[in-house]
C-alpha positions as CSV (number, residue, x, y, z in Angstrom):
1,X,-108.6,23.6,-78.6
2,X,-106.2,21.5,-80.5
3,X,-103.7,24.8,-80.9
4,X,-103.9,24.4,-76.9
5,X,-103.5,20.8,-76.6
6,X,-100.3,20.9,-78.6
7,X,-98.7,24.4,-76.9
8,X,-99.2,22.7,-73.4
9,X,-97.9,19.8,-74.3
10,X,-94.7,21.5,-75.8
11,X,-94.4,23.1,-72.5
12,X,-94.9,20.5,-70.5
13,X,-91.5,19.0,-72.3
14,X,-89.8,22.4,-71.5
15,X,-88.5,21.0,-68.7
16,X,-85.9,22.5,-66.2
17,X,-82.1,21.1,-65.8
18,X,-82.3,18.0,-63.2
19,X,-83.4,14.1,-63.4
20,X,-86.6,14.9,-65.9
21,X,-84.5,16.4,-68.2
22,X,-81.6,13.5,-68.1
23,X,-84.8,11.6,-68.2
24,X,-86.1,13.0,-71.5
25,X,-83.1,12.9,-72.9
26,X,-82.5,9.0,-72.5
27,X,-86.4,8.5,-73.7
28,X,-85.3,10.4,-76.9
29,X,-81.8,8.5,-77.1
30,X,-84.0,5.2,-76.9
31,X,-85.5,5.7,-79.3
32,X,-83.1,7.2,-81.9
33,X,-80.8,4.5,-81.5
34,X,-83.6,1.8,-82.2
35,X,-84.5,3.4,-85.5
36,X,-81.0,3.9,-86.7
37,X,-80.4,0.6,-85.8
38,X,-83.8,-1.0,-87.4
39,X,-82.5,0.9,-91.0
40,X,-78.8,0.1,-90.7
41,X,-79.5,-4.0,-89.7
42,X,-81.9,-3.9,-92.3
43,X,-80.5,-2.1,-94.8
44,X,-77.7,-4.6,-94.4
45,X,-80.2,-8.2,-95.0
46,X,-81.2,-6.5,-97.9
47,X,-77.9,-5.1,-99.4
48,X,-76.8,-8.7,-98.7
49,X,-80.2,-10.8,-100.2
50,X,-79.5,-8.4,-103.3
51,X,-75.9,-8.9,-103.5
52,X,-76.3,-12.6,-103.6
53,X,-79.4,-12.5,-106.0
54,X,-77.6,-10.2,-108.3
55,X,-74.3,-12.3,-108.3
56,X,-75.7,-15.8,-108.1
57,X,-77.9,-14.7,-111.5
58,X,-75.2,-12.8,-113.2
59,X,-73.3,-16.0,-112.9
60,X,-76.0,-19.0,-113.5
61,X,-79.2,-18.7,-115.2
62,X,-82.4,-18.0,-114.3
63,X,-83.9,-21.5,-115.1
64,X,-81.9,-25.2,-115.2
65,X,-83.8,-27.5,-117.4
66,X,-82.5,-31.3,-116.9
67,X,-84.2,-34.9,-117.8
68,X,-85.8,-36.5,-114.5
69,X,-84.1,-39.5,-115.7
70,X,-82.4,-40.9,-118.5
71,X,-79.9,-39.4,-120.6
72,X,-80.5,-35.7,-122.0
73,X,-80.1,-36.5,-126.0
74,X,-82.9,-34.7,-127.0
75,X,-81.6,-31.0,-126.4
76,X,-81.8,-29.7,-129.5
77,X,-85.8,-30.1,-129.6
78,X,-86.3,-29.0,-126.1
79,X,-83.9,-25.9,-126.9
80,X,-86.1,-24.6,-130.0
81,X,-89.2,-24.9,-128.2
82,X,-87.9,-23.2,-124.8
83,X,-86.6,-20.3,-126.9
84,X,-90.6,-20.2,-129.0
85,X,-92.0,-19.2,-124.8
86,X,-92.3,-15.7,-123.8
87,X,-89.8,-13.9,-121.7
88,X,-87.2,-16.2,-122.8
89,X,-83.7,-14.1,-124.0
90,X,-81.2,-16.6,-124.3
91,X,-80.5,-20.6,-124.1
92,X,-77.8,-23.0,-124.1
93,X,-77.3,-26.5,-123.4
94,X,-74.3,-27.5,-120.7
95,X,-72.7,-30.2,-119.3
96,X,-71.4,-30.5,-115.4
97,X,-68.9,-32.5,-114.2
98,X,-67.3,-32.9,-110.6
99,X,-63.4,-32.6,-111.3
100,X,-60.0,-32.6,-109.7
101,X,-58.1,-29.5,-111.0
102,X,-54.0,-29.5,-110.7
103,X,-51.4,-27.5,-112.9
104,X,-48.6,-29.4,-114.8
105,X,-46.5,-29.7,-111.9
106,X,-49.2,-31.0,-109.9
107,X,-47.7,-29.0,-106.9
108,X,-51.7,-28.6,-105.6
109,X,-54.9,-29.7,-106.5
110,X,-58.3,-28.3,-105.8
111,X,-61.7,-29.7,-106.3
112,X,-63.6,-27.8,-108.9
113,X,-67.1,-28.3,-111.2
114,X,-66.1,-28.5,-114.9
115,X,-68.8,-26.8,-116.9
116,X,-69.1,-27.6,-120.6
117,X,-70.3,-24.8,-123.0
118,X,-70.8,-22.7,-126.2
119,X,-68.6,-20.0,-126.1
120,X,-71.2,-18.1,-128.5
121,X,-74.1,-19.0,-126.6
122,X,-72.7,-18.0,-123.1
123,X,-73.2,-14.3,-123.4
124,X,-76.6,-14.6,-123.5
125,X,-77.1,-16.6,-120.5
126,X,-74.2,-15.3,-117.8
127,X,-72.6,-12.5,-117.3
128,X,-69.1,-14.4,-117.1
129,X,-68.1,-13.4,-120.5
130,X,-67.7,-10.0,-119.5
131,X,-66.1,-10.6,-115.9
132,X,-62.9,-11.6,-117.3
133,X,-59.8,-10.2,-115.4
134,X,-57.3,-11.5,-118.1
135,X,-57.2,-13.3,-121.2
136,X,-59.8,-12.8,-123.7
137,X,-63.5,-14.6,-124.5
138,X,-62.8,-14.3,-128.5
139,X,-59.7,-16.4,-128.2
140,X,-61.5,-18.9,-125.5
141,X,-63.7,-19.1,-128.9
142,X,-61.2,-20.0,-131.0
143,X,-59.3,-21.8,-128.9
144,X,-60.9,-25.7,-128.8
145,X,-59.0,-27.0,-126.1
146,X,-59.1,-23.4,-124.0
147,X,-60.5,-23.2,-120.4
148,X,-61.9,-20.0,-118.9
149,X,-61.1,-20.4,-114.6
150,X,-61.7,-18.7,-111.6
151,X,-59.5,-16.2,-110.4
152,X,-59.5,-17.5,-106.8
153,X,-58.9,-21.5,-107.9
154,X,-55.7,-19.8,-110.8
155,X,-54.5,-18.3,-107.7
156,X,-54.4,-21.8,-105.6
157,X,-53.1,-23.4,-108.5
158,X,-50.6,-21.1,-109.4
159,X,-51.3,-21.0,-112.8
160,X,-52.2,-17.9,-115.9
161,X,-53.1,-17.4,-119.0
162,X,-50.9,-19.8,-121.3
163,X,-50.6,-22.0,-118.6
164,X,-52.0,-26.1,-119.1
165,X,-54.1,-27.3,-116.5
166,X,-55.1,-30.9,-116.0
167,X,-58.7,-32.3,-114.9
168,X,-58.9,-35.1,-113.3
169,X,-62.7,-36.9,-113.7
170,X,-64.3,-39.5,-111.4
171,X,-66.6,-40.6,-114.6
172,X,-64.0,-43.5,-115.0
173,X,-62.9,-45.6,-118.6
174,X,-62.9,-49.3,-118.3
175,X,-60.1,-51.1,-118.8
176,X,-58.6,-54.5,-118.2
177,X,-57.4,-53.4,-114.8
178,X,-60.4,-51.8,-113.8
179,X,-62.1,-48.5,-113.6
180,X,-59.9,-45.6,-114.4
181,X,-60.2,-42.0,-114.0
182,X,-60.2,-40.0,-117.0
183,X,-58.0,-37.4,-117.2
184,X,-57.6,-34.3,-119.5
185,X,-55.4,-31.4,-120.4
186,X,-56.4,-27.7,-121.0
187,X,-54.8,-24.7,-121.9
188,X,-56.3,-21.4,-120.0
189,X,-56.5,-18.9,-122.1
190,X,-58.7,-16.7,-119.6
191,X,-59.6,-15.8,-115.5
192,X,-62.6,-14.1,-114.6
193,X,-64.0,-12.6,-111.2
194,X,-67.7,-12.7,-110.5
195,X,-67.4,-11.6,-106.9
196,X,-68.8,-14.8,-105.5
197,X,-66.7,-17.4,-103.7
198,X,-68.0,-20.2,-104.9
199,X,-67.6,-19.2,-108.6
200,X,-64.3,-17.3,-108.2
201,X,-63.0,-20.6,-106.6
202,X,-64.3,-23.5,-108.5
203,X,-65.7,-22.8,-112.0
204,X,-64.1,-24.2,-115.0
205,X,-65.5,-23.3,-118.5
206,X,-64.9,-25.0,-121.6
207,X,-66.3,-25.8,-124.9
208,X,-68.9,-28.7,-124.7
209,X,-67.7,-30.5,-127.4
210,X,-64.4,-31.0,-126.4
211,X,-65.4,-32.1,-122.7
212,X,-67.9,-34.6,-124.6
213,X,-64.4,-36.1,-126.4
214,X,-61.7,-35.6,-123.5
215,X,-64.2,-37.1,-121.6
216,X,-66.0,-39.7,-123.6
217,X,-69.5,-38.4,-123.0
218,X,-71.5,-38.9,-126.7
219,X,-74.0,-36.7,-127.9
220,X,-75.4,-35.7,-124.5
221,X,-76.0,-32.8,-122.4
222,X,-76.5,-32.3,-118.7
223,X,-79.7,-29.8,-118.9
224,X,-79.9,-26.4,-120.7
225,X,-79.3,-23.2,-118.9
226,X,-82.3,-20.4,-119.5
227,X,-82.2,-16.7,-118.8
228,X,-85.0,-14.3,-118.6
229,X,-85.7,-10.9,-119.5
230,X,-86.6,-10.5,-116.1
231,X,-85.5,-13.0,-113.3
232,X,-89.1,-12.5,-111.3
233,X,-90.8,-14.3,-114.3
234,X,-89.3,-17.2,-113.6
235,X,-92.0,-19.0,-111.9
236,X,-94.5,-18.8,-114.7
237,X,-91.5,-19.4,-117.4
238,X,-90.8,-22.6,-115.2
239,X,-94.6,-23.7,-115.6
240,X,-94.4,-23.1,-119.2
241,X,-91.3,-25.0,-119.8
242,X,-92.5,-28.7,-117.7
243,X,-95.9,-28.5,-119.7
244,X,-94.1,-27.9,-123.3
245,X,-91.7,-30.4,-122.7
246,X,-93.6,-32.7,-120.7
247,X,-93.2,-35.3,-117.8
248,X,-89.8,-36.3,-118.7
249,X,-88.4,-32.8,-117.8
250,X,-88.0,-30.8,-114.3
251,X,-87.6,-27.1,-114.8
252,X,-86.1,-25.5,-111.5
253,X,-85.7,-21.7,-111.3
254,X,-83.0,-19.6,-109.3
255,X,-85.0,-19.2,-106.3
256,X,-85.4,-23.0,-105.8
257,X,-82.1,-23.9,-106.3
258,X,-81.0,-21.4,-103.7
259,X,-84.1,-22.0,-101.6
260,X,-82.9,-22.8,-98.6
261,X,-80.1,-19.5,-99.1
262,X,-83.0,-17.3,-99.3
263,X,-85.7,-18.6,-97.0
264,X,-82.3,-18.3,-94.0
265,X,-81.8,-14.9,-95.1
266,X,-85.8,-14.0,-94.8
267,X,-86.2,-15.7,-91.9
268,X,-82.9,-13.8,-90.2
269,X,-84.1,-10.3,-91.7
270,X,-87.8,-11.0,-89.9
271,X,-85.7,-12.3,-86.8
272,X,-83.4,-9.5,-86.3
273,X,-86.4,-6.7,-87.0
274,X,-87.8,-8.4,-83.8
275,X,-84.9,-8.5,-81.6
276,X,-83.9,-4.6,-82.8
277,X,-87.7,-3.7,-81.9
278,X,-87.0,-4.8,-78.2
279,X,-84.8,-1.6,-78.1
280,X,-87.8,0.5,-79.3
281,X,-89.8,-1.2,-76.5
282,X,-87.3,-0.5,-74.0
283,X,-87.1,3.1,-74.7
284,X,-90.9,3.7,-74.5
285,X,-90.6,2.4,-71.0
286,X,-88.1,5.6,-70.2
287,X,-90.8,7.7,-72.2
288,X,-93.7,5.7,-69.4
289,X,-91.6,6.6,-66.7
290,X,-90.9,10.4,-68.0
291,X,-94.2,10.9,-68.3
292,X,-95.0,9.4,-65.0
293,X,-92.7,11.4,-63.9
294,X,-93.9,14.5,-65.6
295,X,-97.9,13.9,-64.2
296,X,-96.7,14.0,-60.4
297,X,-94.5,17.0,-60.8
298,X,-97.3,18.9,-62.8
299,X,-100.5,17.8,-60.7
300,X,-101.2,20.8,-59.9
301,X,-101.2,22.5,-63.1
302,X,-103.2,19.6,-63.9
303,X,-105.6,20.3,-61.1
304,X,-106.0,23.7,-61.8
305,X,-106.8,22.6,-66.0
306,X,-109.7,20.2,-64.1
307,X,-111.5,23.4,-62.4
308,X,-111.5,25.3,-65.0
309,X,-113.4,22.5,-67.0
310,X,-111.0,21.1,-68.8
311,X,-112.5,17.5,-69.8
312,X,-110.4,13.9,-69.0
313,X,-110.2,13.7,-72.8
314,X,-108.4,16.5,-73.3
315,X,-106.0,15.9,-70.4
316,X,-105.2,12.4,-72.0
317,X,-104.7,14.0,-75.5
318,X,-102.1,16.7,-74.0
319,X,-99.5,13.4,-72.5
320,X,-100.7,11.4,-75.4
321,X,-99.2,14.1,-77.7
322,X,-96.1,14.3,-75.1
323,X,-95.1,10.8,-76.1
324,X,-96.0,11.4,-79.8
325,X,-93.6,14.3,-79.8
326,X,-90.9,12.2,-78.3
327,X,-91.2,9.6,-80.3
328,X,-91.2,11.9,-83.8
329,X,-88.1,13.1,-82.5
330,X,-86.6,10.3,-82.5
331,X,-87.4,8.7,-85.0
332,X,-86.4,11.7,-87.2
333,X,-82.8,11.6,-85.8
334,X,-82.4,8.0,-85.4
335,X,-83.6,7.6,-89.6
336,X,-80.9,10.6,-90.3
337,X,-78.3,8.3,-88.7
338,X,-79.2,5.2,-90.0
339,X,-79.7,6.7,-93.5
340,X,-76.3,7.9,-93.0
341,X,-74.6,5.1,-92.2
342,X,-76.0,3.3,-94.7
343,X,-75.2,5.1,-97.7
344,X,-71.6,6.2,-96.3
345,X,-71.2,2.0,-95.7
346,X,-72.2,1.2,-99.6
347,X,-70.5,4.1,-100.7
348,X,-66.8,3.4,-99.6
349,X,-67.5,-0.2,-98.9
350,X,-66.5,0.3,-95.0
351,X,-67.0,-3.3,-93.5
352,X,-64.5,-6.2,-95.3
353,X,-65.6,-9.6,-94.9
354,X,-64.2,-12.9,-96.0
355,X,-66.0,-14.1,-99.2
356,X,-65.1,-17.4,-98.4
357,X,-67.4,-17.4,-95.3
358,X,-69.9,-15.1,-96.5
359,X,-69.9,-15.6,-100.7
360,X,-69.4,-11.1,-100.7
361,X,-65.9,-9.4,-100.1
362,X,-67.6,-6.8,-98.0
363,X,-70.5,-5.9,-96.1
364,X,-73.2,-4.5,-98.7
365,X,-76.1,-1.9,-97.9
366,X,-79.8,-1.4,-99.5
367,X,-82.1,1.2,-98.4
368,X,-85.4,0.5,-99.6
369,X,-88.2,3.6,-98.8
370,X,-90.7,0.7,-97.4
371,X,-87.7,-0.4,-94.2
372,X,-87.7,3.4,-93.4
373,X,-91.3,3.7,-93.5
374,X,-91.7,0.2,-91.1
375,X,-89.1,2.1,-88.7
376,X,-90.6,5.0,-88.4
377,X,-94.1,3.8,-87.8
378,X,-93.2,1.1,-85.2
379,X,-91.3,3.6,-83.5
380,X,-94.0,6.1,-83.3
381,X,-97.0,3.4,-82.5
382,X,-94.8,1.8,-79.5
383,X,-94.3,5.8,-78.2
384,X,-97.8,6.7,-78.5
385,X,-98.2,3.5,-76.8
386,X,-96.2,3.8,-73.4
387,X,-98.2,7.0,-73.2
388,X,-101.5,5.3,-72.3
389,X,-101.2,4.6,-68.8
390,X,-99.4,7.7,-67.5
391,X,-101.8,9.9,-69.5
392,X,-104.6,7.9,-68.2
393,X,-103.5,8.9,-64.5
394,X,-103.4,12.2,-65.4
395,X,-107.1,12.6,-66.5
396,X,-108.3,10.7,-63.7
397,X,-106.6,13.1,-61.5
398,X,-108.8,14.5,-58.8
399,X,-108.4,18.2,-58.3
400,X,-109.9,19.1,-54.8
401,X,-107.3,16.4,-53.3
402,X,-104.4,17.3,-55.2
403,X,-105.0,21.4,-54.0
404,X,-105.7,20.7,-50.8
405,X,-102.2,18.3,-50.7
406,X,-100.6,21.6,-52.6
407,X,-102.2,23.6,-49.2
408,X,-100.6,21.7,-47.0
């Protein structure tokens, strides 16, 4: 019975040249192009979600630890016990300050963030060390009064390695005419490229201890910076942290200080799976009106099925099958294509885009099995179901009037 269901239902999609076939084609079409489309769109969120995680981590740490209020004296302690926790691969204590960059000519200035830091320690918290374009991290070592910049903000200042460059800090001296901006000269001795805008344009490394005496800071940091052996423990590591240090302390891990980067992203992944599904739901109306279609102009073989005993049942499971066919076709060729596309797209990096706007220099693609699998099976439900109410006319077709019509 079922090897019958299936060849009738092949053969009732063996349809001659004229409108059904035109018809069949477009239902197929419909669908290919909402699958291809549901893996390319969301291949695209994820490549992009990923690009950002991977280049916001490989650039920050996992886990900022800072005082709630106060200054941060104490860092030494709270370093040794963060580095006695579990999962923990590398620490090191930081300080941050808002700063006006300029070169000795002071032909432009750009606003940067002047991070203060342990040339030794830094390898085992960012991956900076090893994104340098020129210069060398051994002689930022060994260089005290050394800076390490971005290679979009050397660009804007027009400045390389060998070149001074002077910081200008709103965290002000006193003096007998008032509040005065402290200012401080560096010499860069090396330019990296992470990839992101926001690093590539205004990071400034130097040691800690000279921004502490250029600067007149003391003995303080501004938190310690944390990385993980794995960036997905960081909740529990988080946890950990605020109830070995205490009350004093806030631990916040990369997801919360980038929450409101990644809930957008989520949210415009979930938002764009709906609005692409539309097109799937479109085309099972042309599958619906195929197989509308296909019931009148095959009455009569239906009919003739009906005296011969075939049941309503198996009627409903030949169109049924009809729109399951159609929709497995599809969805095959419209994964192929979006596969495709996404794979040639990551591969030679088609699609530029200005990292300025968007933090990546081009459009990035991630095919994960479980998006193909969502496709596919949204696809095929939303086929099967546009073929419920034509195949339901079908097995409520009444033979005697339909062969006495056929007389006539």
């Amino acid at each position: 019975m079922n090897q019958l269901v299936r060849w009738l239902s092949l053969r009732g999609l063996k349809l001659k040249k004229g409108y059904l076939s035109f018809a069949l084609f477009i239902a197929i079409l419909g669908v290919v192009v909402g699958v291809a489309a549901l893996i390319i769109v969301n291949s695209v969120m994820t490549g992009f979600q990923d690009a950002i995680k991977e280049k916001l981590l490989s650039s920050n740490a996992d886990i900022i630890v800072m005082k709630k209020s106060g200054a941060f004296y104490e860092y030494d302690y709270a370093e040794r016990k963060i580095k006695e926790l579990s999962h923990v691969k590398g620490t090191e204590p930081f300080i941050h300050i808002p700063v006006m960059a300029s070169s000795t000519d002071i032909s432009y200035a750009s606003g940067a963030s002047l991070r203060g830091c342990d040339p030794k320690k830094e390898p085992t918290v960012t991956d900076i060390p090893r994104k340098l374009i020129l210069g060398d991290w051994q002689l930022f070592e060994n260089t005290k009064d050394g800076v390490v910049v971005g290679r979009i903000l050397a660009d804007n200042l027009g400045i390389t390695i060998g070149d001074r460059i002077t910081l200008l800090s709103p965290m002000g001296r006193k003096t007998p005419f008032g509040i005065i901006p402290r200012t401080a000269s560096f010499k860069v001795v090396g330019i990296f490229e992470v990839g992101m805008y926001q690093f590539d344009s205004g990071l400034i490394l130097a040691h800690i201890d000279e921004v502490r005496k250029k600067f007149g800071l003391g003995n303080i940091v501004t938190g310690i910076m944390v990385k993980l052996d794995d960036p997905e423990n960081a909740k529990i590591v988080e946890r950990k942290i605020e109830e070995t240090l205490g009350n004093e302390f806030i631990a916040q891990d990369w997801i919360s200080l980038n929450k409101s980067l990644f809930s957008a992203l989520k949210l415009e992944k979930l938002a764009m799976f709906l609005i692409l599904t539309l097109i799937v739901i479109v085309a099972s109306f042309n599958i619906s009106s195929l197989l509308m279609m296909n019931v009148n102009a095959r009455a009569r073989d239906i009919a003739i099925l009906k005296t011969v005993g075939a049941l309503d049942s198996f009627i409903l499971k030949v169109f049924i099958l009809q729109g399951f066919i159609i929709g497995v076709i599809g969805t095959i060729v419209g994964e192929v294509i979006g596969i495709g596309v996404s794979i040639l797209g990551e591969k030679y990096k088609l699609i530029p885009l200005p990292p300025d706007v968007y933090y990546i220099d081009h459009l990035p693609f991630k095919l994960h099995i479980s998006d193909c699998i969502v496709a596919a099976v949204s696809a095929i439900l939303i086929s099967v179901l546009a073929t419920i109410y034509p195949a339901r006319k079908a097995a409520k077709t009444e033979p005697v009037k339909v062969l006495r019509m056929g007389e006539n």
